[in-house]
C-alpha positions in Angstrom: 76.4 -192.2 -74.1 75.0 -189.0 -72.6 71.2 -190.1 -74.1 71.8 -193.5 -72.1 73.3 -191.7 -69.0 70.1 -189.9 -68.7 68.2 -192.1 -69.0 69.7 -194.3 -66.3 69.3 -191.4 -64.3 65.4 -191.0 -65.1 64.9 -194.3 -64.6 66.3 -194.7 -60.9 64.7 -191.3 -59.9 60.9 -193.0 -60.7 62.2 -196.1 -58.9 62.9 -194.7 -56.1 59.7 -192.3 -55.9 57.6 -195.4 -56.4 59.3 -197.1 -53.9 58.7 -194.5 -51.4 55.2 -193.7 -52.2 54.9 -197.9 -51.5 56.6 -197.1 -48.2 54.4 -194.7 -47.2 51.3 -196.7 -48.2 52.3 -199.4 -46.2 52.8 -197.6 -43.3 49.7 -195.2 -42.6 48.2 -195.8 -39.7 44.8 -197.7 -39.4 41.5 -195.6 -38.1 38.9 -196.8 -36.1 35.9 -196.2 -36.2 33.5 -195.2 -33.5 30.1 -193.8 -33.3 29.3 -190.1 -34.6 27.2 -189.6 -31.3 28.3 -190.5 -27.7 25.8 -191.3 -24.8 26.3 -188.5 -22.4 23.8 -187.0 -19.6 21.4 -185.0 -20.0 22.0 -181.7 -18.1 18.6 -180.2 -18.2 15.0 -181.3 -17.1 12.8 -181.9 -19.6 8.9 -181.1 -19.1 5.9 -181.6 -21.3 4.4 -179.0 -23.8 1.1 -177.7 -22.6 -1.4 -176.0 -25.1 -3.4 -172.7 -24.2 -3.2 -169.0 -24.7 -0.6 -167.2 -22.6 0.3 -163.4 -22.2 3.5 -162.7 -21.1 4.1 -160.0 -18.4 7.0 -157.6 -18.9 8.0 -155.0 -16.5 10.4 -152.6 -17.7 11.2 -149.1 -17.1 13.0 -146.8 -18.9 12.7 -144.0 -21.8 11.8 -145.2 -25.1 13.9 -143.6 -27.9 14.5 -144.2 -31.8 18.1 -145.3 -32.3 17.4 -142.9 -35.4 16.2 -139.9 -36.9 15.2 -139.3 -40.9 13.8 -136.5 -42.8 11.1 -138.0 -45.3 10.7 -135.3 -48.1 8.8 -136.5 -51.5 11.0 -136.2 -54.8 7.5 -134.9 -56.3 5.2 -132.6 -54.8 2.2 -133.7 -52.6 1.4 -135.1 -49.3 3.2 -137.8 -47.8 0.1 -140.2 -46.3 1.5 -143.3 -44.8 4.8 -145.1 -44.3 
């Protein structure tokens, strides 16, 4: 009796999970669809490219300084030429 008791038991518990997981199946909600990219305006004025050799002018002033300092020293002995 207690085999056919738990069985019972088993068997109503995966009835009722089935029936819920139905339940909730059947009443997701729908999605619509719409487009990935909306129209909107365009907030900037667009110009042509133009072709040709141009220098820009930068006027700065100011002290130039290296954000570090290093010592170079060789492991071996000689003359350090380049970096």
């Amino acid at each position: 009796m207690n085999r056919k008791k738990t069985l019972l038991i088993c068997t109503v518990i995966l009835l009722l999970a089935a029936v819920t997981v139905g339940a909730v199946f059947m009443t997701e909600p729908t999605v619509q669809r719409s487009s990935a990219s909306k129209q909107t305006a365009m907030l900037v004025e667009v110009t042509g490219v133009e072709r040709g050799n141009f220098r820009p002018t930068i006027v700065a002033m100011g002290t130039v300084r290296a954000e570090q300092e290093i010592m170079l020293s060789p492991r071996v002995s000689g003359e350090i030429i380049s970096v």
